[in-house]
VOMIGU-640124 format. One record per residue (C-alpha): residue number from 1; residue in one letter; x, y, z. Coordinates in Angstrom, 3 decimals. Layout:
<nodes>
node torpa->NUM | marnu->A | u->X | v->Y | w->Z
...
</nodes>
This chain:
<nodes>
node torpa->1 | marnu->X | u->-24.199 | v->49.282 | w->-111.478
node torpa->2 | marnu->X | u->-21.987 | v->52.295 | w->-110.376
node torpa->3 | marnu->X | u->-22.201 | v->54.913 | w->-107.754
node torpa->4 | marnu->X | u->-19.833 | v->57.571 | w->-109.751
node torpa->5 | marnu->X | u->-23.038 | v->59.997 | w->-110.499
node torpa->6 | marnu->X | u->-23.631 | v->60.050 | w->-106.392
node torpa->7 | marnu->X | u->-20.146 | v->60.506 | w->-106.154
node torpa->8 | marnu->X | u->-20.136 | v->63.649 | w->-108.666
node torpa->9 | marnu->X | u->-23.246 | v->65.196 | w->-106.401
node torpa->10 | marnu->X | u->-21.289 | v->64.689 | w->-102.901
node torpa->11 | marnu->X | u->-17.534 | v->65.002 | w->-104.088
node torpa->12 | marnu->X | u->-17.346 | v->69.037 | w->-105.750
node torpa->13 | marnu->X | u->-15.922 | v->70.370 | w->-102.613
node torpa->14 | marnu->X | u->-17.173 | v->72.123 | w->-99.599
node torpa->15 | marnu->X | u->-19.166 | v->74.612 | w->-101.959
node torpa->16 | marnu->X | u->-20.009 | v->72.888 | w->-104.390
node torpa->17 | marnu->X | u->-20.951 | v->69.512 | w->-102.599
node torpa->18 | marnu->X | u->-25.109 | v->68.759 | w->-103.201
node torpa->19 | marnu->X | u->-26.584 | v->66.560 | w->-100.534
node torpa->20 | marnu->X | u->-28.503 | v->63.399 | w->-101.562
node torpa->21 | marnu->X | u->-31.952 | v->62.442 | w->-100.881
node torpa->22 | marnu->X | u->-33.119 | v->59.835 | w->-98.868
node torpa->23 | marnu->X | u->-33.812 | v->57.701 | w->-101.506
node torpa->24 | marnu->X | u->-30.547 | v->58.212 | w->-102.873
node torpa->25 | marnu->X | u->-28.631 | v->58.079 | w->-100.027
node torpa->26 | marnu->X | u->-30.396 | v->54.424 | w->-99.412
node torpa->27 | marnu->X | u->-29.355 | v->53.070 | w->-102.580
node torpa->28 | marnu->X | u->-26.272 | v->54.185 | w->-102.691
node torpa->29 | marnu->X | u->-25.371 | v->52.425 | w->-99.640
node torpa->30 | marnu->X | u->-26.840 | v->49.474 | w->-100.212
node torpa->31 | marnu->X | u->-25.016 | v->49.044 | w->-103.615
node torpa->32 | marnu->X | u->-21.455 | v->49.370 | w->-100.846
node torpa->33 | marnu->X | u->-22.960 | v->47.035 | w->-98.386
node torpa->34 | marnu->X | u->-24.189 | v->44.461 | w->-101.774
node torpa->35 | marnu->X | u->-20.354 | v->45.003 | w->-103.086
node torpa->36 | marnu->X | u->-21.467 | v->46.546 | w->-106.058
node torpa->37 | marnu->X | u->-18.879 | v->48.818 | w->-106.127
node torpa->38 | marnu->X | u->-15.341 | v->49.473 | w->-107.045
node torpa->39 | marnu->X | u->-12.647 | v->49.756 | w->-104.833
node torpa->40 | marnu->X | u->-11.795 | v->53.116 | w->-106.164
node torpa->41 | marnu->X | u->-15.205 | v->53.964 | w->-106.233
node torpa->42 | marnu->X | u->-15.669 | v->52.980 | w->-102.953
node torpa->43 | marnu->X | u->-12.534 | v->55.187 | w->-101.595
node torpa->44 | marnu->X | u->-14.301 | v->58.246 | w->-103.258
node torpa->45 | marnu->X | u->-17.104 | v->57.729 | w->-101.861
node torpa->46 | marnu->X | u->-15.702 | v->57.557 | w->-98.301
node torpa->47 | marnu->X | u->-13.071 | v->60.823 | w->-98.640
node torpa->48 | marnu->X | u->-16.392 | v->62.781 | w->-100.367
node torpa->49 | marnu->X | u->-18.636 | v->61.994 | w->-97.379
node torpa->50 | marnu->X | u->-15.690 | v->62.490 | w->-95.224
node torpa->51 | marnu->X | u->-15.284 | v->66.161 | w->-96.417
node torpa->52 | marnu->X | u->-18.919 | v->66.893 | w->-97.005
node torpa->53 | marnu->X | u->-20.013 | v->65.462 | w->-93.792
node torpa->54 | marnu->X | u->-23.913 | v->63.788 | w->-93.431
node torpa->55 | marnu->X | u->-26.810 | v->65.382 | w->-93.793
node torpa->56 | marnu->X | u->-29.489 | v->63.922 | w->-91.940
node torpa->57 | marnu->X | u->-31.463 | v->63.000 | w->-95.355
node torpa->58 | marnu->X | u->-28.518 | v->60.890 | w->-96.147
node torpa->59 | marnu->X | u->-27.608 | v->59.653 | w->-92.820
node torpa->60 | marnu->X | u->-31.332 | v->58.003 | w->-92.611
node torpa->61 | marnu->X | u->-31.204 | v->56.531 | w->-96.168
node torpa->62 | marnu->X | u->-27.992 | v->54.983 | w->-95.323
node torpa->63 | marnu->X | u->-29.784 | v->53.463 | w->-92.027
node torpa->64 | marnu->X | u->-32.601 | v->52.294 | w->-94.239
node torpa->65 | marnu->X | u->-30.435 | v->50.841 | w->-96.197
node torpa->66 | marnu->X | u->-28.352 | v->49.208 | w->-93.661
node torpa->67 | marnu->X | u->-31.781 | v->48.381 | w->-91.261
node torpa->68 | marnu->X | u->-32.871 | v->46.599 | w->-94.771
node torpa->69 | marnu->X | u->-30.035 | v->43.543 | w->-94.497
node torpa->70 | marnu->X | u->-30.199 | v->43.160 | w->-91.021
node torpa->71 | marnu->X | u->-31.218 | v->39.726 | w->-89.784
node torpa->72 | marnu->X | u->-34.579 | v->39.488 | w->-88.212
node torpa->73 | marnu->X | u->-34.366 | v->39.973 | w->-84.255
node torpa->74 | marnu->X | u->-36.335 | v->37.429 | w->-82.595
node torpa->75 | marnu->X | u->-38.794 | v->38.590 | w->-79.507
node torpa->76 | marnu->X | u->-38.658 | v->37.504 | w->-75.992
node torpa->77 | marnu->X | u->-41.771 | v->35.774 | w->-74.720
node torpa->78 | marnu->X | u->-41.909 | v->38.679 | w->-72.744
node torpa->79 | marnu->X | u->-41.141 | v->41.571 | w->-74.894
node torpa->80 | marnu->X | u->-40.003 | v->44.740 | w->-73.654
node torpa->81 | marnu->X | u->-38.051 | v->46.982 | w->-75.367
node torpa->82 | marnu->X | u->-33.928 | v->46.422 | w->-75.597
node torpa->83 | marnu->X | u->-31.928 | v->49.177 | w->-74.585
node torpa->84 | marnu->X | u->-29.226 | v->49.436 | w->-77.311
node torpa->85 | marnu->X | u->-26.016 | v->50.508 | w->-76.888
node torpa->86 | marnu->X | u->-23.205 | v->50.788 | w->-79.516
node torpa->87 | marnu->X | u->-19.275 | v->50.535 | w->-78.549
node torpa->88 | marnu->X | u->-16.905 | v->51.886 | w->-81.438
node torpa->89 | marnu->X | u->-14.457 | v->54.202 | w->-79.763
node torpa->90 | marnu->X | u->-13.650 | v->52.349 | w->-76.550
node torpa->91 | marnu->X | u->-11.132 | v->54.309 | w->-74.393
node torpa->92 | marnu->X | u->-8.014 | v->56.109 | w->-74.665
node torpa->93 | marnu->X | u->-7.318 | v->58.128 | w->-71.081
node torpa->94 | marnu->X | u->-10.375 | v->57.339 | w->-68.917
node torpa->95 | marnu->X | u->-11.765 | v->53.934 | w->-68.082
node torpa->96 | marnu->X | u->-13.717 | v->51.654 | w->-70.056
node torpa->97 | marnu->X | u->-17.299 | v->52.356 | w->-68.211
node torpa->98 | marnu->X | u->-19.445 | v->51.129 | w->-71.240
node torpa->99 | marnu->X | u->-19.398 | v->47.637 | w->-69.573
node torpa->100 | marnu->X | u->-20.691 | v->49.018 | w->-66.295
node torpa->101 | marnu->X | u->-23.464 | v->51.101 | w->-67.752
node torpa->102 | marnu->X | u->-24.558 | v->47.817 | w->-69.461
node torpa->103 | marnu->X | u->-24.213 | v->45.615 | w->-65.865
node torpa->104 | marnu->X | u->-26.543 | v->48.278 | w->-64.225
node torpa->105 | marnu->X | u->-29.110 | v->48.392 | w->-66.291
node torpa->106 | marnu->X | u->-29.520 | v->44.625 | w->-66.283
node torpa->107 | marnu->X | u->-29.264 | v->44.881 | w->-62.698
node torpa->108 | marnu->X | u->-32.180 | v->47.038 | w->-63.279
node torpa->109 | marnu->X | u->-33.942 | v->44.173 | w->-65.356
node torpa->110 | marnu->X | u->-33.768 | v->45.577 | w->-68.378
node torpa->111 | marnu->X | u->-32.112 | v->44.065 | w->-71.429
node torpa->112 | marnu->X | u->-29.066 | v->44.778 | w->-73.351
node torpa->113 | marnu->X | u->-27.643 | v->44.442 | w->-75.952
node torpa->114 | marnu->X | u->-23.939 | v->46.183 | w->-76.852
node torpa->115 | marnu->X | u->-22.998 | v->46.451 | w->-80.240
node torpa->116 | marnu->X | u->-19.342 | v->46.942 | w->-81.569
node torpa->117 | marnu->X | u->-16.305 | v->46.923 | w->-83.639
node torpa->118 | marnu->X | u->-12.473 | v->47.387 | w->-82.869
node torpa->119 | marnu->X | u->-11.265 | v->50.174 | w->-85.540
node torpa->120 | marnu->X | u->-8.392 | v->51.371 | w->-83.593
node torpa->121 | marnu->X | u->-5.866 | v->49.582 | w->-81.601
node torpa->122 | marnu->X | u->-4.974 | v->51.968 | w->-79.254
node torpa->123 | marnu->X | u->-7.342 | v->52.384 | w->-77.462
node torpa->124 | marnu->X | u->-9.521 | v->49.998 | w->-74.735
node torpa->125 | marnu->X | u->-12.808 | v->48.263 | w->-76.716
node torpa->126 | marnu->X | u->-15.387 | v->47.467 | w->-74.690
node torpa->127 | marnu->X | u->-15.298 | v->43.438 | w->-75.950
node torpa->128 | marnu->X | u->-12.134 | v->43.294 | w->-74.637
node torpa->129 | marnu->X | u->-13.436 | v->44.579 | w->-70.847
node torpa->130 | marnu->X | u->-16.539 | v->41.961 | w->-71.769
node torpa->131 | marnu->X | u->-14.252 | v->39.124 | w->-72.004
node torpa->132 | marnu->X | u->-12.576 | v->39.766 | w->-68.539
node torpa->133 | marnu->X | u->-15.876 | v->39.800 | w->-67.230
node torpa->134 | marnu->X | u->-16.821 | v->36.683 | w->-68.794
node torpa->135 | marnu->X | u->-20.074 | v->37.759 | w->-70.090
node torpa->136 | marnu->X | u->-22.509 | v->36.600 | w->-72.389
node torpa->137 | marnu->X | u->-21.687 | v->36.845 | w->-76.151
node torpa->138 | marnu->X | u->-23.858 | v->36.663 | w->-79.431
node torpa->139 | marnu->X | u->-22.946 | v->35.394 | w->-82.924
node torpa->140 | marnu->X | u->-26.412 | v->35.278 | w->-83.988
node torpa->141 | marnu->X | u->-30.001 | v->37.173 | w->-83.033
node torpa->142 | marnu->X | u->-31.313 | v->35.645 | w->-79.749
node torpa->143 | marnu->X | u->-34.957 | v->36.572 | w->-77.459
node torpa->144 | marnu->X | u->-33.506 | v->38.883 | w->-75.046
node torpa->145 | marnu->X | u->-35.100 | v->39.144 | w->-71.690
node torpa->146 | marnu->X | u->-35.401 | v->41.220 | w->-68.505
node torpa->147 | marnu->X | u->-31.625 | v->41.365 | w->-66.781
node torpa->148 | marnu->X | u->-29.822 | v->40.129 | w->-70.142
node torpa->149 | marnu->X | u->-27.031 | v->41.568 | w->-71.499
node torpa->150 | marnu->X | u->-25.214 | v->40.534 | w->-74.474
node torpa->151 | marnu->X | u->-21.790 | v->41.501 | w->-76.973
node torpa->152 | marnu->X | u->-22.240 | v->41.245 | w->-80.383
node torpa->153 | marnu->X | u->-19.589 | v->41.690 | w->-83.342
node torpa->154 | marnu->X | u->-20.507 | v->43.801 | w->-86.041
node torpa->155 | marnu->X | u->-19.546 | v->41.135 | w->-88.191
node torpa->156 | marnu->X | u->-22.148 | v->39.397 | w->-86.942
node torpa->157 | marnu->X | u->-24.758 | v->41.454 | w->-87.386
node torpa->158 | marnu->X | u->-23.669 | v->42.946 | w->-91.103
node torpa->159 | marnu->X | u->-20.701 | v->41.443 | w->-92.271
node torpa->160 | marnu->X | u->-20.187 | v->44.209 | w->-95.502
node torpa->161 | marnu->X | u->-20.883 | v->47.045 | w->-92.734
node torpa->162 | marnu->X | u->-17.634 | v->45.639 | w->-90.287
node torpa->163 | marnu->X | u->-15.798 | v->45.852 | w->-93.567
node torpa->164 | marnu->X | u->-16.726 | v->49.376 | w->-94.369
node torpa->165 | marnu->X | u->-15.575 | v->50.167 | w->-90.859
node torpa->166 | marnu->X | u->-12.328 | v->49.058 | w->-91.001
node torpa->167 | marnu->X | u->-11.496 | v->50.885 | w->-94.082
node torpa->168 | marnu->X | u->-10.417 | v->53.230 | w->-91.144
node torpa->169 | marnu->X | u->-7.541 | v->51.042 | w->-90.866
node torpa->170 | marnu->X | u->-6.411 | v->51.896 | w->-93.951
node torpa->171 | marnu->X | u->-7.206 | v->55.146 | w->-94.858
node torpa->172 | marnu->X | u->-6.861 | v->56.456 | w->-91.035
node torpa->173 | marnu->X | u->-10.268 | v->58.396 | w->-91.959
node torpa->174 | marnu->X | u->-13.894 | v->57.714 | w->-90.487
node torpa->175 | marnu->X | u->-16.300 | v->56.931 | w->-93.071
node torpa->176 | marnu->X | u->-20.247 | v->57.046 | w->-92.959
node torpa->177 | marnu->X | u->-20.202 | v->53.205 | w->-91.568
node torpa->178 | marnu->X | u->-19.359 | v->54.964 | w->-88.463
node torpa->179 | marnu->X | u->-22.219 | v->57.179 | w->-88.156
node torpa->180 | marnu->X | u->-24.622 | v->54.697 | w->-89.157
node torpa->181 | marnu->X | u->-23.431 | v->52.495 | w->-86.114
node torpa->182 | marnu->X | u->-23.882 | v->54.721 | w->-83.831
node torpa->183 | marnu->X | u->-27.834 | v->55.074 | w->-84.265
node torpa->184 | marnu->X | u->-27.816 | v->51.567 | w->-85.272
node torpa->185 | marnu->X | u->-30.772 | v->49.441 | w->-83.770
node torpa->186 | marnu->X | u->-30.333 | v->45.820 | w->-84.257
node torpa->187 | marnu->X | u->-33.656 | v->45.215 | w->-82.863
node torpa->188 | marnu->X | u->-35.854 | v->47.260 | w->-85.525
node torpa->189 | marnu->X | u->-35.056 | v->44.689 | w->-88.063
node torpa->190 | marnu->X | u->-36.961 | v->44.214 | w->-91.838
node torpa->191 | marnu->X | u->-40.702 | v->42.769 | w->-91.083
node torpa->192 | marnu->X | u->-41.001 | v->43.575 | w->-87.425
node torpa->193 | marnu->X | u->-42.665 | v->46.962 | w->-85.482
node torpa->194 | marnu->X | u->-40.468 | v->46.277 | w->-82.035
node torpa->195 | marnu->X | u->-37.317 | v->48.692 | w->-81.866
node torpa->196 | marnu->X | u->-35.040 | v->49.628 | w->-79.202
node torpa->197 | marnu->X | u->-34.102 | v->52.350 | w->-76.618
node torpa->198 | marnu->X | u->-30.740 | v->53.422 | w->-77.937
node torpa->199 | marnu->X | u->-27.755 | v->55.011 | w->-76.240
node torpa->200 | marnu->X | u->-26.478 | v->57.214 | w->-79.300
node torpa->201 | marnu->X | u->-23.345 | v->59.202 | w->-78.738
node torpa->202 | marnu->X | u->-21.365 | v->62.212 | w->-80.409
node torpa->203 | marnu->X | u->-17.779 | v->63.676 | w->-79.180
node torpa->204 | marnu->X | u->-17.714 | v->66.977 | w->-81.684
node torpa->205 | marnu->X | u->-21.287 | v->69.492 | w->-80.998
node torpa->206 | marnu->X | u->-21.594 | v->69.821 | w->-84.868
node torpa->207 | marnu->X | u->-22.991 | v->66.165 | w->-84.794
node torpa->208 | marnu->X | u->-25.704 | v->66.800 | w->-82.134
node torpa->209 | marnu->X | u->-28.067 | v->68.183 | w->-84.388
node torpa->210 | marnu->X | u->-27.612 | v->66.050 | w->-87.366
node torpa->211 | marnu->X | u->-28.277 | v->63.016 | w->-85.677
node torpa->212 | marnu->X | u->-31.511 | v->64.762 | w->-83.755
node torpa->213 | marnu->X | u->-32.920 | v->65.001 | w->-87.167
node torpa->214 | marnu->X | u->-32.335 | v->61.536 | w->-88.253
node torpa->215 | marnu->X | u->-33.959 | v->60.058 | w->-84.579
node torpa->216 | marnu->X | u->-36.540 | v->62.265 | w->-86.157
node torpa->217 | marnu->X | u->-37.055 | v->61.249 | w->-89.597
node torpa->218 | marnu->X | u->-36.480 | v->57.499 | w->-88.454
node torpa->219 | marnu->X | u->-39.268 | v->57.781 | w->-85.744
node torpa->220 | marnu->X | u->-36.426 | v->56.537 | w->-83.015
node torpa->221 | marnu->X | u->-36.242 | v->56.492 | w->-79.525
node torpa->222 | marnu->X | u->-32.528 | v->57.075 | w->-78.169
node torpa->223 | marnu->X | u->-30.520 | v->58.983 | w->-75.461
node torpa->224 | marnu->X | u->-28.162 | v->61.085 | w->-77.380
node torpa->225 | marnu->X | u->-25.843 | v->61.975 | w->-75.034
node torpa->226 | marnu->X | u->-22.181 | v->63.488 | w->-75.943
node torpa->227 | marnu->X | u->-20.030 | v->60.704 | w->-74.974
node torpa->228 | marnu->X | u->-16.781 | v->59.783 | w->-72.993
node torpa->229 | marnu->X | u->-14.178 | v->59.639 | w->-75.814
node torpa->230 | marnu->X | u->-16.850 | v->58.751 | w->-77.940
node torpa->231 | marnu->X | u->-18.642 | v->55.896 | w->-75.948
node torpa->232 | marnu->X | u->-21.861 | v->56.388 | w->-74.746
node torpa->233 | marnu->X | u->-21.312 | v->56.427 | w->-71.141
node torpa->234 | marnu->X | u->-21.062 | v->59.615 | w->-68.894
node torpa->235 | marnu->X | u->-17.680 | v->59.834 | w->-67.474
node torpa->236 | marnu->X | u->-17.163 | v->59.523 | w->-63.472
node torpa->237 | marnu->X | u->-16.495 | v->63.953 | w->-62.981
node torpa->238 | marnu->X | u->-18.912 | v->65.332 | w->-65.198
node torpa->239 | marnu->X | u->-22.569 | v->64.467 | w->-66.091
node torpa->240 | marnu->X | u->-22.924 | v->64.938 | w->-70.168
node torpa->241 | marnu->X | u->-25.164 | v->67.073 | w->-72.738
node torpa->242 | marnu->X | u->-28.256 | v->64.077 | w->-72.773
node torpa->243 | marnu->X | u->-31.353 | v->64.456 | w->-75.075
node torpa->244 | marnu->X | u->-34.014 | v->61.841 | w->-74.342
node torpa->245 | marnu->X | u->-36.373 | v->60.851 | w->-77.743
node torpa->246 | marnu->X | u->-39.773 | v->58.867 | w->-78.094
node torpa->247 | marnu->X | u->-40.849 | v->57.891 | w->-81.530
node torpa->248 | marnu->X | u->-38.658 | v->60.368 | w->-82.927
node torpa->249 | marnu->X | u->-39.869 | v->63.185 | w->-80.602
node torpa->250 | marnu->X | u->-37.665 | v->65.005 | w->-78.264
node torpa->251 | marnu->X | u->-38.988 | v->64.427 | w->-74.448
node torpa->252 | marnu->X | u->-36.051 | v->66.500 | w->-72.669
node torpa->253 | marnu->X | u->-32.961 | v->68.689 | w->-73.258
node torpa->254 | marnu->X | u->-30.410 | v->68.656 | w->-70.405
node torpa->255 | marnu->X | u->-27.345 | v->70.621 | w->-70.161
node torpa->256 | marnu->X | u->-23.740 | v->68.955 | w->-68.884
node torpa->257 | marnu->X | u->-22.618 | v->69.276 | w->-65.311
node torpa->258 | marnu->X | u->-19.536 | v->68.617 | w->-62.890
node torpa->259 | marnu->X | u->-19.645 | v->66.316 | w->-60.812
node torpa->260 | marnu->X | u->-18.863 | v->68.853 | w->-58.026
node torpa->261 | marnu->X | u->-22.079 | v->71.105 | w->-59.013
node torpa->262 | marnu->X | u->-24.622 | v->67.449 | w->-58.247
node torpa->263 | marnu->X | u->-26.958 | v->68.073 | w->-55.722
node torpa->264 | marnu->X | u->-28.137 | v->64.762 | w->-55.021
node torpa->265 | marnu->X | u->-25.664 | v->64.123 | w->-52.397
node torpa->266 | marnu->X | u->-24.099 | v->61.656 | w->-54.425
node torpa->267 | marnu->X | u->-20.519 | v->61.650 | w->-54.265
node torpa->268 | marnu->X | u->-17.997 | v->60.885 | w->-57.591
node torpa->269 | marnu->X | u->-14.351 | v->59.534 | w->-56.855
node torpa->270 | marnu->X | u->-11.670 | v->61.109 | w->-59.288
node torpa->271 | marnu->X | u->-11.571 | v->59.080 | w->-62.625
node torpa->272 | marnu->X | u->-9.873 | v->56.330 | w->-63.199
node torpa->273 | marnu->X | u->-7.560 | v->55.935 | w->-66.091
node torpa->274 | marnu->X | u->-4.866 | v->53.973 | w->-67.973
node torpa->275 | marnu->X | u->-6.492 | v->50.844 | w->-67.187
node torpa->276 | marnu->X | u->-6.215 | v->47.494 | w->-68.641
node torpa->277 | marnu->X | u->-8.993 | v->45.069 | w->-69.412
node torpa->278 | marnu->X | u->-8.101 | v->43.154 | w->-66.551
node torpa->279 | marnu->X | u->-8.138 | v->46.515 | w->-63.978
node torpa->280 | marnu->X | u->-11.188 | v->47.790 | w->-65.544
node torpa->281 | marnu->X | u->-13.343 | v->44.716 | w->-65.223
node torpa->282 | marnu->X | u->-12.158 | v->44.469 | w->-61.759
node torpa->283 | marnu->X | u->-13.813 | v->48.190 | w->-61.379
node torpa->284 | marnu->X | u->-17.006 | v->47.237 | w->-63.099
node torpa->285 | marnu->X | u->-17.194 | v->44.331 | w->-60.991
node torpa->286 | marnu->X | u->-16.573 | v->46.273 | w->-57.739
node torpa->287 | marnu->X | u->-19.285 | v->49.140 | w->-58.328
node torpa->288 | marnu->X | u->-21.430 | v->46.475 | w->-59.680
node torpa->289 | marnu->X | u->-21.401 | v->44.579 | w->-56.198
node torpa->290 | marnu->X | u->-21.546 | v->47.834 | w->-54.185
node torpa->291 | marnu->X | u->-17.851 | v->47.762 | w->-53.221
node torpa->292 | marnu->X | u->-17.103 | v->51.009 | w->-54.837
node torpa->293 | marnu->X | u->-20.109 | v->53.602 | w->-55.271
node torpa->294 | marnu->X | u->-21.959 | v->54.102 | w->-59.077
node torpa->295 | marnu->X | u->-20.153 | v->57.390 | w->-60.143
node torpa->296 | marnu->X | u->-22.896 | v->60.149 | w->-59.784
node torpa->297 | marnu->X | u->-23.450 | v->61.066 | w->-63.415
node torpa->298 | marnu->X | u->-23.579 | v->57.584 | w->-65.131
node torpa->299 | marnu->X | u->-26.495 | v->57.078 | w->-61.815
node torpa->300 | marnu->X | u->-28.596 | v->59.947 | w->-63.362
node torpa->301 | marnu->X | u->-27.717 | v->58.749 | w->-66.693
node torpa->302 | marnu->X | u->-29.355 | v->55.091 | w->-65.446
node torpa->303 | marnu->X | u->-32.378 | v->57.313 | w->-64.267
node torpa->304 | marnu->X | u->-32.529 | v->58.929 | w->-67.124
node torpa->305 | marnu->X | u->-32.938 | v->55.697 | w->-69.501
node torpa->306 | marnu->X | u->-34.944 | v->53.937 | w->-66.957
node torpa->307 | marnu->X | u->-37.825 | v->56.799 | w->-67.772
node torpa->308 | marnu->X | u->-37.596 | v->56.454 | w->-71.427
node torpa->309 | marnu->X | u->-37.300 | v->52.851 | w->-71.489
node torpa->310 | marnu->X | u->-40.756 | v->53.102 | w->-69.589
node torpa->311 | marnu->X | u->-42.047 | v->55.539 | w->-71.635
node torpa->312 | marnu->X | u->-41.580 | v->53.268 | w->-74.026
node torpa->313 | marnu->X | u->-44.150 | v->50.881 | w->-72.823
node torpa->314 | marnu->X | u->-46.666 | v->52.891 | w->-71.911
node torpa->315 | marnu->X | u->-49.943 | v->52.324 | w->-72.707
node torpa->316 | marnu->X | u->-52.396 | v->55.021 | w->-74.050
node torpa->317 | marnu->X | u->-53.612 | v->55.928 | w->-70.215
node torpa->318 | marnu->X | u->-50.346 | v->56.029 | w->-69.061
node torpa->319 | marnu->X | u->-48.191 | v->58.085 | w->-72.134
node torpa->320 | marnu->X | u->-49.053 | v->61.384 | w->-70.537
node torpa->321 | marnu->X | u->-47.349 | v->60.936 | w->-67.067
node torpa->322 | marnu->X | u->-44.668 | v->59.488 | w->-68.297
node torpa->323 | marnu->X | u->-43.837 | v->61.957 | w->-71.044
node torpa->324 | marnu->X | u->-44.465 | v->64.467 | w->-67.870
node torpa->325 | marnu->X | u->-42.176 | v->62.455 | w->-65.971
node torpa->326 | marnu->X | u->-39.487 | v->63.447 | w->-68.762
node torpa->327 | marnu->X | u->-39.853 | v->66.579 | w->-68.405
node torpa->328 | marnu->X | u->-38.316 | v->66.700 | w->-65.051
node torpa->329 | marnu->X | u->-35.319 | v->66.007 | w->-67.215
node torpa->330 | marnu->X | u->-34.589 | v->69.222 | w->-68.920
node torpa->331 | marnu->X | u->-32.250 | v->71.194 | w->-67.660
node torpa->332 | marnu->X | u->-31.317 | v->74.509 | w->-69.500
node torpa->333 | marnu->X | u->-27.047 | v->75.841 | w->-69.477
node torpa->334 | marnu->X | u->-25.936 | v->78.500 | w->-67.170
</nodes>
């Protein structure tokens, strides 16, 4: 088989570039993830997309493509739904808070499950912080139940998908791998109806929209939130750009904010940065045990999932005050 007649639709230039269909986009990627495909093939493929950029037909194929050779997630005995929360960028300046966000929540009983891959080494991955901590890890699909939280390597989820990733390495150019990862949700896996709440995350604007319309098309619930050097945590001095989704549907819109302009009383030290695994987990640790306060935005940002994550589980009687509930959410700019 042979991808070249995708790659003559995507790869005529900014102008000339057609988008592919859903259908499309899902078999082309799953002929990359099958390795069905040349090497050179495969580098035109990435540089086209890279130029052309995703539409959201394509980004969902390549998710239902990708969603297709996941291994089956097995349910807790019981179930709620998993808040999901991938970890690609880690940190270059600011502190590695993707580990904290992930120790509150299961503070808050809810599970967890963090997601990543190290692409670049110069910067802070979240494993790395995870190991200091000496949390749990995952090599396979496990039940996950209230107060877990687990790391998993890509390569252990979708071994051809790590490999697509760290074709960064060598080209020093994202690919489509790393879009798909960050709407990834482990938990929605071939033959099963249970999915996950997950933290999606975008550092350029252009993106936001995009990846709206896949949540859409793929029915998904998510907080896309623009990230902290492109992690999916709200950074100590300012509370991020957050859209809550439900099924697909949007449930609130909520403009960024300083940390300074917070009304809640809650107070946000100056961000930390250049620190090392060992510092940050020391940090994590200290909010986590009330030593140091939560940073004011990543608390609303806790809020914020905790009412979509029970959203999530609401029964017929009980949808309409929580989707009201959202809605004390939005929050339009200036």
């Amino acid at each position: 088989m042979s991808i070249s007649h995708y790659i003559k639709e995507i790869g005529r230039g900014t102008k000339g570039a057609r988008s592919l269909s859903r259908d499309q986009a899902c078999d082309l990627m799953g002929q990359v993830l099958d390795g069905k495909v040349s090497d050179l093939e495969l580098g035109g493929f990435c540089i086209a997309m890279r130029f052309k950029g995703e539409s959201a037909e394509e980004l969902a194929g390549f998710l239902d493509a990708t969603q297709q050779r996941l291994p089956a997630w097995p349910q807790a005995h019981e179930a709620q739904p998993v808040v999901v929360i991938p970890s690609y960028n880690g940190s270059r300046k600011l502190a590695n808070l993707t580990p904290l966000l992930a120790g509150l929540l299961a503070q808050k009983g809810l599970p967890v499950l963090v997601h990543g891959s190290h692409t670049e080494d110069r910067r802070l991955g979240t494993d790395q912080v995870w190991r200091q901590l000496g949390w749990s890890t995952l090599e396979r699909p496990a039940p996950l139940g209230s107060g877990d939280k687990v790391w998993m390597q890509t390569r252990h989820l979708l071994a051809p998908l790590d490999r697509l990733l760290q074709i960064r390495r060598q080209m020093g150019l994202r690919n489509p791998a790393h879009s798909i990862v960050k709407l990834l949700d482990p938990i929605h896996g071939p033959g099963t109806a249970q999915s996950g709440l997950v933290l999606a995350s975008y550092t350029h604007p252009a993106y936001a929209q995009p990846m709206l319309q896949t949540l859409a098309l793929r029915a998904a619930s998510a907080l896309l939130v623009r990230g902290t050097e492109g992690e999916a945590v709200a950074a100590p001095h300012r509370e991020p750009v957050s859209t809550g989704v439900i099924a697909g549907e949007i449930c609130f819109e909520r403009s960024s904010l300083h940390s300074r302009q917070l009304t809640s009383g809650a107070q946000s030290s100056a961000p930390e940065q250049d620190l090392d695994a060992e510092q940050t987990a020391r940090l994590t640790m200290d909010i986590l045990n009330g030593q140091q306060p939560v940073p004011a935005p990543i608390a609303q940002q806790l809020e914020q999932i905790q009412a979509l994550h029970r959203a999530m589980q609401a029964t017929d009687a009980g949808a309409a005050a929580c989707r009201a509930a959202l809605q004390a959410y939005n929050r339009s700019p200036d």
